[in-house]
C-alpha positions as CSV (number, residue, x, y, z in Angstrom):
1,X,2.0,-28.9,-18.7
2,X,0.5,-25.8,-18.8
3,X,-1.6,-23.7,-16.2
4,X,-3.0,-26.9,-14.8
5,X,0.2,-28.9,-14.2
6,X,-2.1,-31.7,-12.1
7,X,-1.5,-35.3,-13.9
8,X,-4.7,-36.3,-15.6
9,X,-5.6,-39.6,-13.5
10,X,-5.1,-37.5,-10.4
11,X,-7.8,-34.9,-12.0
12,X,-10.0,-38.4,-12.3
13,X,-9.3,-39.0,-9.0
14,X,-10.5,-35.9,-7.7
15,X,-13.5,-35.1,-10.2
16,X,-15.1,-38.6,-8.6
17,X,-14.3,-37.9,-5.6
18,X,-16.2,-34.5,-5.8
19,X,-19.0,-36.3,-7.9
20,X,-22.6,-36.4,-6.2
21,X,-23.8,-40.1,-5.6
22,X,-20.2,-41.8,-6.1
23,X,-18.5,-43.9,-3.7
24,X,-16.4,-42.6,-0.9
25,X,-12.7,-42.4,-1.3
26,X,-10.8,-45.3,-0.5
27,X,-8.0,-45.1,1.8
28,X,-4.4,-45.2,0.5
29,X,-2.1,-47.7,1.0
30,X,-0.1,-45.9,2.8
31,X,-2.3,-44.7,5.7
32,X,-3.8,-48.5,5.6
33,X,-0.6,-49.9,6.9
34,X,0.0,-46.6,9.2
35,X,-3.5,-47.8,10.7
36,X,-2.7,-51.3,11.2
37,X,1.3,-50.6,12.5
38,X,-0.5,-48.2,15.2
39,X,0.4,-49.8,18.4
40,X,-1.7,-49.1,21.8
41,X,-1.0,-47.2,24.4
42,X,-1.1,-48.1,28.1
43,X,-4.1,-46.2,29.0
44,X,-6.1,-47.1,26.1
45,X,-5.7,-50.6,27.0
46,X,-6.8,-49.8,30.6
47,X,-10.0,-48.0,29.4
48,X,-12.0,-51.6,29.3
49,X,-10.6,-52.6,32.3
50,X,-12.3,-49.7,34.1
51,X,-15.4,-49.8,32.3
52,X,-15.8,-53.2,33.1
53,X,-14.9,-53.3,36.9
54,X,-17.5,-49.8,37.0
55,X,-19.9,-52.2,36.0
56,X,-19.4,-54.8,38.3
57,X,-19.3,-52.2,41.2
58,X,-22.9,-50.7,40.2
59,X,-24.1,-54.4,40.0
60,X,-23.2,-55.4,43.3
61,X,-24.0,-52.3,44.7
62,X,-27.6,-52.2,43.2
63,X,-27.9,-55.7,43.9
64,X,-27.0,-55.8,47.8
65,X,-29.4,-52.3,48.4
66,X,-32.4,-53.5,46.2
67,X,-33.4,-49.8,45.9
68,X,-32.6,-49.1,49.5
69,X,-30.0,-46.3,50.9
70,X,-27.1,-48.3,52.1
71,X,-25.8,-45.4,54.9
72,X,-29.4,-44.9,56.0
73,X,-29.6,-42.8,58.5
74,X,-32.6,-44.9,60.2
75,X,-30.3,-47.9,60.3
76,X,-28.7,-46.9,63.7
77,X,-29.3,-49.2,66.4
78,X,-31.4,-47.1,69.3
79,X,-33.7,-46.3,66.2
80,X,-33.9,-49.9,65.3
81,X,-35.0,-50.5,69.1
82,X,-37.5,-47.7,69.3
83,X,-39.4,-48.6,66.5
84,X,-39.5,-52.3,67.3
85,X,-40.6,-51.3,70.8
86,X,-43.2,-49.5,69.1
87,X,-44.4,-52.5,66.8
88,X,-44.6,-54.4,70.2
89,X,-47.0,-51.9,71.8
90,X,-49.1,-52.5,68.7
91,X,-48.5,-56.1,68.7
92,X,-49.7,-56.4,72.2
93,X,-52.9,-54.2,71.9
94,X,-53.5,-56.9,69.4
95,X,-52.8,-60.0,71.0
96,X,-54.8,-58.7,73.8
97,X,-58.0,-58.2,71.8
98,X,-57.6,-61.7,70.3
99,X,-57.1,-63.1,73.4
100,X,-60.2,-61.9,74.9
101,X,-61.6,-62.9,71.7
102,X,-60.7,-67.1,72.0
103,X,-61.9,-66.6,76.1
104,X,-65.6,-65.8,74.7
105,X,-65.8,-68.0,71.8
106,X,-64.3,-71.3,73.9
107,X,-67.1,-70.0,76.8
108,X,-70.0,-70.3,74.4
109,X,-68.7,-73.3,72.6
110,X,-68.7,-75.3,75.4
111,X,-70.3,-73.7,78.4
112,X,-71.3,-76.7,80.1
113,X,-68.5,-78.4,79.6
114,X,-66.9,-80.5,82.8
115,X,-63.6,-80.7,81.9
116,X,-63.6,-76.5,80.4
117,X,-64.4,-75.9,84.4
118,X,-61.8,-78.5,85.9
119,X,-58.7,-76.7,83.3
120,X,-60.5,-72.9,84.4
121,X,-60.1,-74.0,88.2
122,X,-56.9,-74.8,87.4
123,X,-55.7,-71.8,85.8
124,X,-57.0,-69.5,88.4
125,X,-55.5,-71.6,91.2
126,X,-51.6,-70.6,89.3
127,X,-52.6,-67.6,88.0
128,X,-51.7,-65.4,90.7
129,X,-48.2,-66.7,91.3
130,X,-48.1,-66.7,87.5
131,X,-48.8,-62.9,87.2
132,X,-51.4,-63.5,85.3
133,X,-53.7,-61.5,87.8
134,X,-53.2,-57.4,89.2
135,X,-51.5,-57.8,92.9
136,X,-52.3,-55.2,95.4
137,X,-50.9,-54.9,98.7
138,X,-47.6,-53.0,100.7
139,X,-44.7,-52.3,98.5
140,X,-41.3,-50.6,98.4
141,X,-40.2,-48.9,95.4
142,X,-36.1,-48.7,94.4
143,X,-35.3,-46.2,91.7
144,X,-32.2,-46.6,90.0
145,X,-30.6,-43.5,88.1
146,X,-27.3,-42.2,85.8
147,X,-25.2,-39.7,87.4
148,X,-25.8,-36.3,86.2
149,X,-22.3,-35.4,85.6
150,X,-20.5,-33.9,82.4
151,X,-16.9,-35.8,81.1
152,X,-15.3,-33.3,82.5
153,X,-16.9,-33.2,85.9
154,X,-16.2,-37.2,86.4
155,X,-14.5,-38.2,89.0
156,X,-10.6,-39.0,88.7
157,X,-10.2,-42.7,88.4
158,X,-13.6,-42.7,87.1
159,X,-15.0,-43.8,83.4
160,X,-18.4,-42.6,82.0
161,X,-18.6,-46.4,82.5
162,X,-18.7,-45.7,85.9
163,X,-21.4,-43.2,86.2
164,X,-24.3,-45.0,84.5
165,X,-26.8,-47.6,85.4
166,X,-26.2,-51.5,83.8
167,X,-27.9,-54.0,83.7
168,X,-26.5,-56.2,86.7
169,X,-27.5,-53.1,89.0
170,X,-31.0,-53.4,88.0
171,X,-30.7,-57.5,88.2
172,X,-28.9,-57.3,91.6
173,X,-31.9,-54.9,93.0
174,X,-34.3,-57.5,91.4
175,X,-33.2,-60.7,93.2
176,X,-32.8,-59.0,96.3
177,X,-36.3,-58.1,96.1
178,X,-37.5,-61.6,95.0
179,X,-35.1,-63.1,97.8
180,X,-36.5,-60.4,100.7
181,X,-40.0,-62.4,99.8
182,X,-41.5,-60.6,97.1
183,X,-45.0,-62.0,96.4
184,X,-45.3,-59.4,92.8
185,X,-43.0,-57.6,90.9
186,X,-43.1,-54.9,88.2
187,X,-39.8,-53.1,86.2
188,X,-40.7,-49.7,85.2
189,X,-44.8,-50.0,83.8
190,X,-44.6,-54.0,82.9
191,X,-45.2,-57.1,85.5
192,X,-42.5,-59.3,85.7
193,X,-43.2,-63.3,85.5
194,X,-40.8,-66.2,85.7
195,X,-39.5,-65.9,82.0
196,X,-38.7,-61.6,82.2
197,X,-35.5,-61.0,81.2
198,X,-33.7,-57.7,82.1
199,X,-31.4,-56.3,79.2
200,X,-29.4,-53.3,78.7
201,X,-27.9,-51.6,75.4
202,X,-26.3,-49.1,76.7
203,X,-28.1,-46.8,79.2
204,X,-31.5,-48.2,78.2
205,X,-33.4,-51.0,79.8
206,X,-34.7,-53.7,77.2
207,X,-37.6,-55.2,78.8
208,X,-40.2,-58.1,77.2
209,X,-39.8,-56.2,73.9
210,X,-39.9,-52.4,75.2
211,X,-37.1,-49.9,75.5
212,X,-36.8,-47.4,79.0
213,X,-34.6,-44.9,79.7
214,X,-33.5,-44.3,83.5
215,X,-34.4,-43.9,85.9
216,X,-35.5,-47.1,86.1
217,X,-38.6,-47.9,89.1
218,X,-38.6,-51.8,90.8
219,X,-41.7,-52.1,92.6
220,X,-42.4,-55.2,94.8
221,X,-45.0,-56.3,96.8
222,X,-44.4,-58.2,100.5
223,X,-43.4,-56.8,103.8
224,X,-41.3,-54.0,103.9
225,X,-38.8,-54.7,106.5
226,X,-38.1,-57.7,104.7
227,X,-37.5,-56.5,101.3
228,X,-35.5,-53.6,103.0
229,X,-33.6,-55.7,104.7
230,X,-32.8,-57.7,101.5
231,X,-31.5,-54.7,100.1
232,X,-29.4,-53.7,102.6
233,X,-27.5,-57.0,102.7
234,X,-27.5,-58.1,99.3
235,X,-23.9,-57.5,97.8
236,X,-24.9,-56.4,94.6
237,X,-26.4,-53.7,95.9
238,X,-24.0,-52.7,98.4
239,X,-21.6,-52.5,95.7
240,X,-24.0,-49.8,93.6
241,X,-24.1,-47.9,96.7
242,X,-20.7,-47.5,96.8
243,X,-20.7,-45.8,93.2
244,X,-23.6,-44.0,94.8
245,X,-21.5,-42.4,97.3
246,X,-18.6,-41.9,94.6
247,X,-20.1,-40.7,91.7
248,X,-23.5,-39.5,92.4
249,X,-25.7,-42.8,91.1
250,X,-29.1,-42.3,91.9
251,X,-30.6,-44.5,94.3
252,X,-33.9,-44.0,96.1
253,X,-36.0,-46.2,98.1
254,X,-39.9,-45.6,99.2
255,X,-42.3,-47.8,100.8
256,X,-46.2,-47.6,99.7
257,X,-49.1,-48.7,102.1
258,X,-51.2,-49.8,99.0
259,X,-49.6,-50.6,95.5
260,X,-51.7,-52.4,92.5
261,X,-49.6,-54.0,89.9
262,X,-51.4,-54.7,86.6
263,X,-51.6,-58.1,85.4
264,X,-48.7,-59.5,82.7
265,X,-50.3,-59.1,79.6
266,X,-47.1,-60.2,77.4
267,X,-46.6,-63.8,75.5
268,X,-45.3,-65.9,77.5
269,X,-43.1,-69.0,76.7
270,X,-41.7,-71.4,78.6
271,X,-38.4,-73.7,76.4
272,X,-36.5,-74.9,79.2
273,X,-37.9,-76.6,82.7
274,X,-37.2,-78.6,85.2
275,X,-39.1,-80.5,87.9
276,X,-38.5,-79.6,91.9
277,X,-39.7,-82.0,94.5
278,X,-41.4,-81.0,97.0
279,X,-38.2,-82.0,99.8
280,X,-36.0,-79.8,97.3
């Protein structure tokens, strides 16, 4: 065939396939079935699967943050409790402005009005044993504190459980207080009413919407013998003492000549009540 022993259609072949502007080669017949005979493998048929549960994951993910950090480090529960304590304080600057607010627009809305005067008699009649006015008078002080002791300095038989303040030592000194004939109370800086609740989360003190850390002040107003003697026999308390005496809980008592306790200034709401004879 000479120097060039290439067949002539194959030189066809190739000159088009070389030519500017002509088609691209089509694929033999040979590497067409090789093509579709090719069988999957077990990973490449696992590569959609991924992709698409991926997917689903970032979805949800984006979804249930909405742009937030799900392990934020803000989301912890005494920080939670501090800053709503501090919304309060706001809150109750706020309520206390409005309120003084309403009690000089309803004054010169209606300043002669009969019935304004029967409802303001009224009001100041209950307000005292209500709160709603500063108390002054004699008063004994109980301070409640946490054992300054490290885990390894606790007492055998002891728990860190053990060594700090809860919140039924606080409640126990509280009725004993209020049973010892306490005309006014106040828990730390706040008056306490008819509807205060005493909380604990841990060694903090929830009060009315504000968080404390001990030691923890009760101040009550009456005769001090009395509310001493309250204290002395009211079980709850003897039962603190004794983890006084075993693990170093602080316990202090003082009596004042002259204590003022600020009026309550919180919101105050009353859901469940019952009516008391006068016979009991």
């Amino acid at each position: 065939m000479g120097e060039d022993e290439t067949p002539a259609d194959e030189k066809v072949i190739r000159s088009r396939e070389s030519a500017p502007g002509a088609d691209p080669p089509r694929p033999r017949a040979g590497r067409i079935r090789a093509w579709l005979t090719h069988r999957p493998t077990r990973w490449s048929a696992l590569v959609p699967v991924i992709a698409v549960g991926a997917g689903l994951l970032f979805a949800t993910s984006g979804a249930t943050a909405r742009g937030t950090d799900l392990r934020a480090e803000s989301a912890d529960l005494p920080g939670i409790i501090r800053e709503g304590t501090r919304e309060n304080e706001r809150a109750s600057k706020r309520v206390e402005g409005l309120r003084a607010d309403i009690d000089r627009l309803t004054r010169e809305a209606a300043p002669g009005s009969k019935r304004l005067r029967e409802l303001d008699k009224e009001a100041t009649a209950v307000a005292d044993d209500a709160g709603l006015t500063p108390a002054t008078g004699e008063a004994v002080t109980v301070s409640l504190d946490d054992a300054h002791l490290d885990a390894d300095q606790i007492p055998k038989g002891f728990t860190v459980n053990d060594v700090i303040v809860h919140q039924q030592d606080v409640q126990g000194v509280v009725n004993a207080l209020w049973r010892g004939g306490a005309e006014a109370m106040q828990i730390m800086d706040q008056r306490v009413i008819s509807t205060s609740a005493v909380r604990c989360v841990g060694n903090t003190l929830i009060l009315q919407g504000r968080v404390y850390s001990p030691p923890f002040t009760i101040t009550a107003i009456g005769d001090p013998d009395e509310l001493q003697e309250a204290l002395a026999r009211d079980p709850a308390v003897e039962i603190y003492r004794q983890y006084v005496d075993a693990v170093g809980l602080g316990y202090e008592v003082s009596v004042d000549e002259e204590q003022e306790l600020p009026a309550f200034s919180g919101r105050s709401r009353l859901e469940y009540a019952r009516a008391v004879s006068d016979d009991g």
